[in-house]
Residue frames as a rotation matrix with the C-alpha (Angstrom) as fourth column:
UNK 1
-0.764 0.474 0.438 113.85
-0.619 -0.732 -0.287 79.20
0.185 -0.490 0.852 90.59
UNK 2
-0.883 0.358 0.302 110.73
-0.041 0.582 -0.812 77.63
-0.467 -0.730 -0.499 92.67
UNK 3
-0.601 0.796 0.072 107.25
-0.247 -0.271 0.930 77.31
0.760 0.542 0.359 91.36
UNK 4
-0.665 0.733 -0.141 104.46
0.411 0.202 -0.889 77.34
-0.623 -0.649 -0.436 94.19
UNK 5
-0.826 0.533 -0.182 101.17
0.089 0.444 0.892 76.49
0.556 0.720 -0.415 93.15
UNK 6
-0.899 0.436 0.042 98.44
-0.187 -0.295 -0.937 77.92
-0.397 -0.850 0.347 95.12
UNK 7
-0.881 0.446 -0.158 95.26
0.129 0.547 0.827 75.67
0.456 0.708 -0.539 94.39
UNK 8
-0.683 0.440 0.583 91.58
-0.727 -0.325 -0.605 76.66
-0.077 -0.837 0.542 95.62
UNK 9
-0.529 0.482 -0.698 89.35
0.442 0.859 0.259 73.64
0.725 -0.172 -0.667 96.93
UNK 10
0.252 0.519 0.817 86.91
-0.485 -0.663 0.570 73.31
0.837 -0.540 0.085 99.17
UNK 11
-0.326 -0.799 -0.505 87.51
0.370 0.383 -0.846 72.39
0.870 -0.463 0.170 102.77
UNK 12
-0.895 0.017 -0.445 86.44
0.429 -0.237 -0.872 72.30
-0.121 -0.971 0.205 106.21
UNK 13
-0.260 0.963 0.066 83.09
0.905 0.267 -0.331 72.98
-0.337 -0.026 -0.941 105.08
UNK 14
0.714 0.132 -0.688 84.02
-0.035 -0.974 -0.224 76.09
-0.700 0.184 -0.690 103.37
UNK 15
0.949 0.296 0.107 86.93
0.231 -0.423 -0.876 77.11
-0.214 0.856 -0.470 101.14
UNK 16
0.595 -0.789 -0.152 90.51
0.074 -0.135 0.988 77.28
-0.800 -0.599 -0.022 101.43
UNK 17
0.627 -0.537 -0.564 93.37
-0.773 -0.337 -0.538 77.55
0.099 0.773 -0.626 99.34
UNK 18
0.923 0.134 0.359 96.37
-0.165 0.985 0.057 74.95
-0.346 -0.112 0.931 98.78
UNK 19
0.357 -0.809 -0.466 100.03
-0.881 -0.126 -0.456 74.19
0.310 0.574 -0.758 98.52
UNK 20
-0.479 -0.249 -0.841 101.10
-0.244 0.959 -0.146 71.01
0.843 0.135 -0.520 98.05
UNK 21
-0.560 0.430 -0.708 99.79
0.702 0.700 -0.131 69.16
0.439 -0.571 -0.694 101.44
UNK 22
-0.763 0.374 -0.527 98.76
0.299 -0.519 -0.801 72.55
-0.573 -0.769 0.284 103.44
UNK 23
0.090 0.970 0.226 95.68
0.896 -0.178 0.406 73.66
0.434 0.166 -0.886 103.68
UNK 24
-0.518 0.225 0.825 94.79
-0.376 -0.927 0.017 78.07
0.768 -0.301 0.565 104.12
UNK 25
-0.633 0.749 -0.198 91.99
-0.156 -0.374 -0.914 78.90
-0.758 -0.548 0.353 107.23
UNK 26
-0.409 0.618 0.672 88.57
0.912 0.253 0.323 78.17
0.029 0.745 -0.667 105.36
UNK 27
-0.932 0.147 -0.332 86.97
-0.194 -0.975 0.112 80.93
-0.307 0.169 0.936 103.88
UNK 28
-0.208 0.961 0.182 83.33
-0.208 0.138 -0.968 81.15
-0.956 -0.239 0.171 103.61
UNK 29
0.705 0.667 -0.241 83.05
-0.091 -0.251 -0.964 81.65
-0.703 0.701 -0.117 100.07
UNK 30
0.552 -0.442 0.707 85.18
0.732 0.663 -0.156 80.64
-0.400 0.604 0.690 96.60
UNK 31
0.494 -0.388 0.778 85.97
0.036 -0.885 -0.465 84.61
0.869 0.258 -0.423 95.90
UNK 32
0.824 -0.489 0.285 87.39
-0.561 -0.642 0.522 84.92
-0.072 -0.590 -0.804 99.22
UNK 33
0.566 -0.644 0.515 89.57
0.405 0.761 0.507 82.05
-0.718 -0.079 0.692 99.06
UNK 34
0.159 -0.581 0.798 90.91
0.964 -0.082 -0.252 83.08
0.212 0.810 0.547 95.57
UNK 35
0.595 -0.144 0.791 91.32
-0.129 -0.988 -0.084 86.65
0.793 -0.052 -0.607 96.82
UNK 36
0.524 -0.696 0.490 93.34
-0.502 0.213 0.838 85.49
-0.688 -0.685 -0.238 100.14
UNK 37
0.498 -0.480 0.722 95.53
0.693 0.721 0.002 83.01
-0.522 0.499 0.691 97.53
UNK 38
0.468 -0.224 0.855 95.71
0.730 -0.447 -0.517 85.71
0.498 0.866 -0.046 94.92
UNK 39
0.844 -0.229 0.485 96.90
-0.452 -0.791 0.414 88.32
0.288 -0.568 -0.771 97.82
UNK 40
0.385 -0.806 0.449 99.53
-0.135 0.432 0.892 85.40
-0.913 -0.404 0.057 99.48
UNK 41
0.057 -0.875 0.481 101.33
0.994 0.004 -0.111 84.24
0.095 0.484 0.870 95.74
UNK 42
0.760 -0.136 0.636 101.70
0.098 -0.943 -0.319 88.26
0.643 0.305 -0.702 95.20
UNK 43
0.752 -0.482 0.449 103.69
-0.589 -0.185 0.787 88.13
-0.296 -0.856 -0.423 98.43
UNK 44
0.371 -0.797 0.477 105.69
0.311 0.590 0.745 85.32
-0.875 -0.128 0.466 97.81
UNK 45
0.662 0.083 0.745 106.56
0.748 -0.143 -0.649 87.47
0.053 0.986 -0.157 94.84
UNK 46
0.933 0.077 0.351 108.13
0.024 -0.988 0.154 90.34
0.358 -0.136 -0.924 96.68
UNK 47
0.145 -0.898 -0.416 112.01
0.555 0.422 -0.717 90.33
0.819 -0.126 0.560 96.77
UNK 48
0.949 -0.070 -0.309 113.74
0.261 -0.380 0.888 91.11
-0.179 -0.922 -0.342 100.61
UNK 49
0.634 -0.773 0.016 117.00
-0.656 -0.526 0.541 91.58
-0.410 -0.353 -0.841 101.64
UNK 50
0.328 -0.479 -0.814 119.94
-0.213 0.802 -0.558 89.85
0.921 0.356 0.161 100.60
UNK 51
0.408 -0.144 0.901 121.31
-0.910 -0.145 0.389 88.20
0.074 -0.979 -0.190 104.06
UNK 52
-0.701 -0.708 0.085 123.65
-0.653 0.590 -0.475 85.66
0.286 -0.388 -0.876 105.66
UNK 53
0.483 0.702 0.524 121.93
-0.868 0.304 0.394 82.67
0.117 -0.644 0.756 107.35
UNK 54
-0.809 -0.488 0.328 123.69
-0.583 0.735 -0.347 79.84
-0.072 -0.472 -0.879 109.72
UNK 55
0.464 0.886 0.000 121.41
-0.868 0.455 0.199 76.88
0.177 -0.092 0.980 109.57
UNK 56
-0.530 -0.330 0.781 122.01
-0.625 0.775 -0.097 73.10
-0.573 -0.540 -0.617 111.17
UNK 57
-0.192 0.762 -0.619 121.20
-0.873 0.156 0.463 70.41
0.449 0.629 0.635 108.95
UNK 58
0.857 0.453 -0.245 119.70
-0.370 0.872 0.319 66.61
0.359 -0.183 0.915 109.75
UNK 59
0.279 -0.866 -0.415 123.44
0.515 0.500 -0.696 65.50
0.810 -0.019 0.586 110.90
UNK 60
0.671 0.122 -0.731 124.04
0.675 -0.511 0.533 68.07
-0.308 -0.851 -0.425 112.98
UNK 61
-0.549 -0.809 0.208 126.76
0.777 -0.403 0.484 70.22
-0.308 0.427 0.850 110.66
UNK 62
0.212 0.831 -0.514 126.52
0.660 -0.510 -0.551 73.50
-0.721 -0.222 -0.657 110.20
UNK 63
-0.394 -0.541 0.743 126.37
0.878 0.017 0.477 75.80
-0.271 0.841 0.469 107.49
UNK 64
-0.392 0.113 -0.913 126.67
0.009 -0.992 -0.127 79.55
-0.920 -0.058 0.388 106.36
UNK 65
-0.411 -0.065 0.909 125.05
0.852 0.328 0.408 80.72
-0.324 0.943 -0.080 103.36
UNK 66
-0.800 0.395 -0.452 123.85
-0.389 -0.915 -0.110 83.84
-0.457 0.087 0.885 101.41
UNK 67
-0.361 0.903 0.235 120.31
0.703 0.429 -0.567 83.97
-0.613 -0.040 -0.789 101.05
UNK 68
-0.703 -0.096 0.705 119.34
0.699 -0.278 0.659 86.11
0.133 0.956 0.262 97.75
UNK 69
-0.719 0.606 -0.340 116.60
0.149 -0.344 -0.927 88.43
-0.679 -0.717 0.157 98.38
UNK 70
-0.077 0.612 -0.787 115.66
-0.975 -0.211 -0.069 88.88
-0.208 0.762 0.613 94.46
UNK 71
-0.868 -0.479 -0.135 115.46
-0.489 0.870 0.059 85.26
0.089 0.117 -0.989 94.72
UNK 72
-0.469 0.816 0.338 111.90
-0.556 0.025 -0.831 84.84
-0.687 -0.577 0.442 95.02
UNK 73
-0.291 0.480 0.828 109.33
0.844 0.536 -0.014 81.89
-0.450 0.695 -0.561 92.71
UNK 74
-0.634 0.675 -0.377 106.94
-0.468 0.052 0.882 82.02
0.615 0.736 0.283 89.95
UNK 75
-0.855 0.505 0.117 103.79
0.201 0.531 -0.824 81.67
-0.479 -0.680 -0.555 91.24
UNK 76
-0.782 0.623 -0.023 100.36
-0.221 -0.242 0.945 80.81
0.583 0.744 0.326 90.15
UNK 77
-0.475 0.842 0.256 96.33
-0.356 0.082 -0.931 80.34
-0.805 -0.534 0.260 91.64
UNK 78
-0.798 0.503 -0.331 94.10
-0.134 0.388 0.912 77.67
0.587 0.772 -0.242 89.99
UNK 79
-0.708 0.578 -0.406 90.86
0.683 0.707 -0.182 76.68
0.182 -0.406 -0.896 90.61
């Protein structure tokens, strides 16, 4: 299972959250940031469907696979 790592910094003269290279929308203030962070890992918490999915990789071969839906990280908010 994944671990995403939602880090709050500041940025753009304001606030933002942070996974690995990306950067959130700044947020005026350090409470909103950690309240938009603390609202997006919750999502990436929430399990979907289970579903098929056709995808093309770098080579050009394709491939079927089932995509899990209770498959979903561990997530945390520092900072």
């Amino acid at each position: 299972m994944a671990d995403v790592h939602y880090e709050i910094v500041e940025h753009d003269g304001g606030w933002a959250y942070k996974v690995g290279d990306v950067f959130s929308e700044p947020f005026p203030t350090h409470d909103q940031a950690r309240d938009a962070a603390d609202r997006a890992a919750a999502e990436q918490k929430v399990a979907g469907e289970t579903e098929d999915i056709e995808y093309q990789d770098r080579a050009g071969d394709w491939h079927d696979e089932v995509a899990q839906g209770s498959d979903r990280p561990e997530t945390d908010v520092t900072g």
